[in-house]
DOTI-182702 format. One record per atom (N, C-alpha, C): x, y, z. Coordinates in steps of 0.2 Angstrom, whole numbers, plus 5000, padded with zeros to 4 digits. Example, Ala and Ser with C-alpha at 12.3 -4.5 7.8 and 13.67 -1.06 7.14 Angstrom:
// residues 2
506649725039 506249785039 506649845039 506449895035 506849955036 506450005039 
END
This chain:
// residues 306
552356145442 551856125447 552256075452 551956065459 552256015462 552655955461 553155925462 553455875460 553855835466 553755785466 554055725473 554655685469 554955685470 555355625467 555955575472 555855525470 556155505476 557155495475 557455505479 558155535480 558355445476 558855495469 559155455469 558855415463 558355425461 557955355459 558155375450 558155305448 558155325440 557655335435 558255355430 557455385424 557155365424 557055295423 556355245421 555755255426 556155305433 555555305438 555155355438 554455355437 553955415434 554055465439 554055515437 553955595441 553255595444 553155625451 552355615453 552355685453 551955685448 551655785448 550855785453 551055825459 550655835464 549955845463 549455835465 548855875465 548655915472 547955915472 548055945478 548355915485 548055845484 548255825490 548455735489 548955735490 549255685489 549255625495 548955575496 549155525500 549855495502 550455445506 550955445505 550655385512 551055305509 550855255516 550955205511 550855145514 550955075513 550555055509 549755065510 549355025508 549155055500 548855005495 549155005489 548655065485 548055095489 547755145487 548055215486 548655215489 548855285491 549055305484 549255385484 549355395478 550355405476 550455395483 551055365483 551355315486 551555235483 551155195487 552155175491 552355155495 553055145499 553055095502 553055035498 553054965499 553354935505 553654965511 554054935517 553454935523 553654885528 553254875532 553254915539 553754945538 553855005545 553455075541 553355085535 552955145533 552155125535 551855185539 550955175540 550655175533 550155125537 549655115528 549355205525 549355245531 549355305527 549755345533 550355345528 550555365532 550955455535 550655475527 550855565528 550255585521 550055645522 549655675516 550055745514 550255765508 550355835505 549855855504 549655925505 549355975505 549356025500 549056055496 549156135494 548756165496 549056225499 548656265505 548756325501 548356385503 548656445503 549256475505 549756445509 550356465510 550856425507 550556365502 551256335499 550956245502 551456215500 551456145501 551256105510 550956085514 551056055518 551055985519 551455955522 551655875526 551055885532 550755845532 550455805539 550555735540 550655715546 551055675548 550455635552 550155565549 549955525552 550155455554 550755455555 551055375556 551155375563 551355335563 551655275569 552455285570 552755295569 553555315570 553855385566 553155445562 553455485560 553855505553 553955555551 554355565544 554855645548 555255625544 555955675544 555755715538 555955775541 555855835533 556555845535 557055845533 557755875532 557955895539 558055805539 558255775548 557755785553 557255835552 556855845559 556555805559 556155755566 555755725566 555155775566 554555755561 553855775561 553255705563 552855725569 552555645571 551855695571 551355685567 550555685573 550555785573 550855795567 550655865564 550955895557 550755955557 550655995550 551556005550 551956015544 552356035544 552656075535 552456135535 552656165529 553156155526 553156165519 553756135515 553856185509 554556175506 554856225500 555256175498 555456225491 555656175488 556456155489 556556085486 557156045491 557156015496 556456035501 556455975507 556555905505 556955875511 557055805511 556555765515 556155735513 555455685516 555755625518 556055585524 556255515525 555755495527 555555445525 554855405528 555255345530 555355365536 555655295543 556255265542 556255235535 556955195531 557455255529 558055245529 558455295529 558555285520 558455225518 558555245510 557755245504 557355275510 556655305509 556755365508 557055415506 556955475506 556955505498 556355555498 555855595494 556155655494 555855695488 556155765488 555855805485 555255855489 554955915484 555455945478 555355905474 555855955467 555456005464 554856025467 554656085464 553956115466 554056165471 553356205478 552856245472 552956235466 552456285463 551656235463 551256265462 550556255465 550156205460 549856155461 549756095457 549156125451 549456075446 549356105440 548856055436 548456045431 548055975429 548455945427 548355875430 548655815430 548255775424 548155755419 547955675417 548355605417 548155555419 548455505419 547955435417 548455405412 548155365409 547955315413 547455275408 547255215413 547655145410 548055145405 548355105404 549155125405 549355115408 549955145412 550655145406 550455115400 551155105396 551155205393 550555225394 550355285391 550955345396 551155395393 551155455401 550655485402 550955525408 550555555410 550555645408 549855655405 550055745403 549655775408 550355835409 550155905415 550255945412 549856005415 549856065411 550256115419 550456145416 550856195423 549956235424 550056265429 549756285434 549956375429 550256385431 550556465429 550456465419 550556425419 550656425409 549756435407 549556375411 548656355409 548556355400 548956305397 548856295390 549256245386 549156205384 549456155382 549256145376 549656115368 549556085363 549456015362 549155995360 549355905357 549255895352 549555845348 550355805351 550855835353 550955915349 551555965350 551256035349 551556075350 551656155347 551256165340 551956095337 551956105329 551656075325 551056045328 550555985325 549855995332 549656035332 549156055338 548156025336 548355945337 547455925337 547255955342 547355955346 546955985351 547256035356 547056065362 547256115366 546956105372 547256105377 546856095383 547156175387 546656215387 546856275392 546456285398 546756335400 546156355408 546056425406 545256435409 544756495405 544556515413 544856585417 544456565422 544556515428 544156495431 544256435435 544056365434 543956365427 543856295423 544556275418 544356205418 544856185413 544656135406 544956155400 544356135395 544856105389 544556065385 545056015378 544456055373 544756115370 544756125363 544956095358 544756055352 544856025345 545156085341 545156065334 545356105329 544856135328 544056105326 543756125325 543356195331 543656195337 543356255339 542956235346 542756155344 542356135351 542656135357 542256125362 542756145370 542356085374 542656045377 542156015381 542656035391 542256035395 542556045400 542855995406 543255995407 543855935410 543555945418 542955905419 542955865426 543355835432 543455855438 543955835441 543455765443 544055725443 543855635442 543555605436 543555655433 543055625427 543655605422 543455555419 543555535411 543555565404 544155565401 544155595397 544655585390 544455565383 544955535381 545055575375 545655565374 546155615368 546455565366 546255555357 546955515353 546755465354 545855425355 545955355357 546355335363 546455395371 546555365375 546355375380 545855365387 545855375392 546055405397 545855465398 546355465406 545755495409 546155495416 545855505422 545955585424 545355635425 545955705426 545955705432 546555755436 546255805442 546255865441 545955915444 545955965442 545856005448 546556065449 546756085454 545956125458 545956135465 545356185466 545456245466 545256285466 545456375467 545456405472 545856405476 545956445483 545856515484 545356535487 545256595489 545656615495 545856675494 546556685501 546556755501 546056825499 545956865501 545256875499 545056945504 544556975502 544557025497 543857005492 544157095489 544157155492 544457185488 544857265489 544157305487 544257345495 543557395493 543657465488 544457465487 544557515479 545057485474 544757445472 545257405467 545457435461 546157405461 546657445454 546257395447 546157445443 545857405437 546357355434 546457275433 546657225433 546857225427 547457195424 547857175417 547157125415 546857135411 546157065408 546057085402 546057035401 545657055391 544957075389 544557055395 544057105397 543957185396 544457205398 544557275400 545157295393 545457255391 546057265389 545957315382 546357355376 546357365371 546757355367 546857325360 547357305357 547557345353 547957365351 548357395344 548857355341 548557345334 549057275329 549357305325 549857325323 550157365320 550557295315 550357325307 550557235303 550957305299 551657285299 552157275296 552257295288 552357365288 552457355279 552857315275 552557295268 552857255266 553157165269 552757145275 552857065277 552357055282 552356985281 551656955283 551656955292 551857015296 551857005302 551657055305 551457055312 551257115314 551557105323 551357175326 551557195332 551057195337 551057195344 550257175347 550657245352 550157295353 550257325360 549557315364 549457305369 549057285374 548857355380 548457385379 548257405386 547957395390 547857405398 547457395400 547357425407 546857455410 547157515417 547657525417 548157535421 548657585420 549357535416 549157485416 549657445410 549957445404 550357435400 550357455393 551057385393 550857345389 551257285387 551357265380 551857255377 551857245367 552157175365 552057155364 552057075360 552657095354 553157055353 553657095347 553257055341 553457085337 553257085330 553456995326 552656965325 552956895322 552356865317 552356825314 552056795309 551256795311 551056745317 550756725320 550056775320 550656845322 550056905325 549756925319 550056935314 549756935308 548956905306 548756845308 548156805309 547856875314 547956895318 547556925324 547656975322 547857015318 547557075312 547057055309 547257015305 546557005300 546056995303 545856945310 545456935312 544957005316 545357045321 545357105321 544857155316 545157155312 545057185305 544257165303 544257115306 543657065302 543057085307 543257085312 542757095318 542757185317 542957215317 542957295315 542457305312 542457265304 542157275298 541257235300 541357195304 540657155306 539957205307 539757175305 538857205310 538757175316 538357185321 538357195326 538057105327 537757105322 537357035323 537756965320 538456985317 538956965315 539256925321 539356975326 540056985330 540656965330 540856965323 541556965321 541756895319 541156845320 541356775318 541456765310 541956725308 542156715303 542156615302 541956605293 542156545294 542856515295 543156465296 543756445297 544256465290 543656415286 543856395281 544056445277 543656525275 543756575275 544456605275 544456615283 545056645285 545656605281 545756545281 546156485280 546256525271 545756535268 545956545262 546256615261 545756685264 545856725265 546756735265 547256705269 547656715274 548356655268 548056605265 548556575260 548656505264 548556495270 548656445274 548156385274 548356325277 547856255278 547556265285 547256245289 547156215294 547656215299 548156145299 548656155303 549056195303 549256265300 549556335300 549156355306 548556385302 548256395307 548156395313 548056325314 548056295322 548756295325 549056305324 549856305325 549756405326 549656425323 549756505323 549356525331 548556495329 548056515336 548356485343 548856455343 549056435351 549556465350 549956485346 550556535348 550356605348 549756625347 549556695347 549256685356 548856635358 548956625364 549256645369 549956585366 550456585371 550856655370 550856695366 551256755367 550956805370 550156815370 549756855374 549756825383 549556765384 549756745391 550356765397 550956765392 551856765392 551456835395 551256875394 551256945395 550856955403 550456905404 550356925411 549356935409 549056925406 548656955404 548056905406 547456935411 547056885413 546556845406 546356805407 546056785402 546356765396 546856785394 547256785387 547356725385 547056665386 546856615383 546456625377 546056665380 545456695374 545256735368 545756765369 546156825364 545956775357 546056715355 545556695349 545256665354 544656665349 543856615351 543856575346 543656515348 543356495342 542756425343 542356415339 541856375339 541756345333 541356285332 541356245326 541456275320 541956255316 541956295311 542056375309 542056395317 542056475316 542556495320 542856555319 543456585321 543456665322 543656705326 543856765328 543956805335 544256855335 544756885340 544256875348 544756875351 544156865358 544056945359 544156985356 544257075360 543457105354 543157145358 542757195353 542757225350 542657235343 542757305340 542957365343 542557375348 542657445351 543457455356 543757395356 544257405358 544757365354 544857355349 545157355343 545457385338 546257425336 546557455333 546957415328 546757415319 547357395317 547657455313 548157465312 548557505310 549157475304 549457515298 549757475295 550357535293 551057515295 551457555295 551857525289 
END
């Protein structure tokens, strides 16, 4: 996601992961605040636009993007521009033009701040390998899943707290920048997609191929995907009034595993159908209080055991 950092500065000094639109001036509101008295109280805004980052220049004496002066207009940027805001040992640095990603930040500032990339849309907490919670993007929303399955949805400026803490979120908007297509090529989604699980003779793993319109994509063979046969398997075997929901606790025994395996297993079955490019593939499990199973239908559903 976007990144400002200022030239020079040290570790101690926090990373500003961008939102949409970032403030830049004197006065102590701003979202980047530049305590010198030749900086205007607002004195530039960053932008995420459809074309990438923009600087607009509202001061009083101007800002430099990599020597040029900019006064009293828009000026585009990529990554490595240099931003001097007036004082010559003022100078900023886009460290990174990709597209602002959810931001939270605490209200008690000893805390950090957690971002989720923009392009990833998925996060564990506290870790990978200990996952209380999950915070993905579904869609044009964004949401904090638990262990148990609940989702609640992350309000831009709303309050929200994980672990006993507080923060504040942003959450990027969604830029519309084309029209649709009056013959559209059928989309990589999991929607439309079909699976084929191929579980491994003789070990607890399995292989994921993915179709979808004219795409064909395959996940290599790991522990993880094994959970996503069974689950598969289970939705196959259901009745229609079923729809493949299973309880947790079930599967957990089913499978030989505790809870945190599991929950550690359903984010990396995630994150390895994601990696592939796949719309929605956050979703690929589903899950809801106490209940668990594949986000794909029966009818597009193959497990296989070689």
């Amino acid at each position: 996601m976007g990144l400002l950092r200022r030239k020079g500065a040290g570790a101690d000094e926090p990373t500003r992961y961008l939102r949409d639109r970032q403030s830049i001036g004197r006065e102590v509101d701003n979202d980047v605040v530049i305590a010198r008295s030749s900086v205007s109280g607002r004195h530039a805004t960053l932008t995420w636009t459809t074309s990438g980052w923009v600087l607009k220049d509202t001061s009083t004496h101007g800002t430099l993007v990599n020597g040029a002066l900019v006064r009293g207009f828009a000026q585009p940027l990529a990554k490595g521009d240099e931003l001097t805001f007036v004082e010559v040992d003022e100078v900023w640095v886009l460290a990174d033009d990709a597209p602002p990603g959810l931001v939270l930040t605490p209200e008690v500032e000893e805390h950090p701040v957690i971002h989720v990339e923009h392009e990833v849309g998925l996060r564990a907490l506290p870790s990978e390998s200990s996952p209380e919670v999950t915070i993905l993007q579904l869609g044009d929303g964004w949401f904090v899943e638990d262990e148990a399955g609940n989702r609640r949805r992350i309000l831009d400026g709303g309050s929200i707290e994980l672990a006993g803490i507080a923060y504040r979120a942003s959450v990027p908007r969604v830029l519309v920048t084309t029209a649709e297509p009056e013959n559209p090529a059928s989309p990589f989604a999991l929607d439309t997609a079909r699976f084929e699980i191929a579980v491994l003779r003789g070990e607890d793993e399995a292989e994921l191929t993915i179709r979808s319109g004219a795409q064909e994509k395959t996940v290599k063979p790991s522990r993880p995907l094994y959970l996503l046969a069974y689950l598969a398997e289970q939705r196959i075997r259901a009745t229609e009034d079923e729809g493949g929901w299973l309880p947790t606790d079930l599967a957990c025994r089913d499978l030989g595993v505790d809870r945190t395996i599991l929950n550690v297993d359903v984010h990396r079955i995630r994150e390895a159908v994601k990696a592939t490019g796949l719309i929605g593939g956050a979703n690929v499990v589903e899950r809801r209080p106490s209940q668990i199973r594949i986000g794909v239908p029966a009818t597009r559903c193959a497990v296989v055991r070689r």
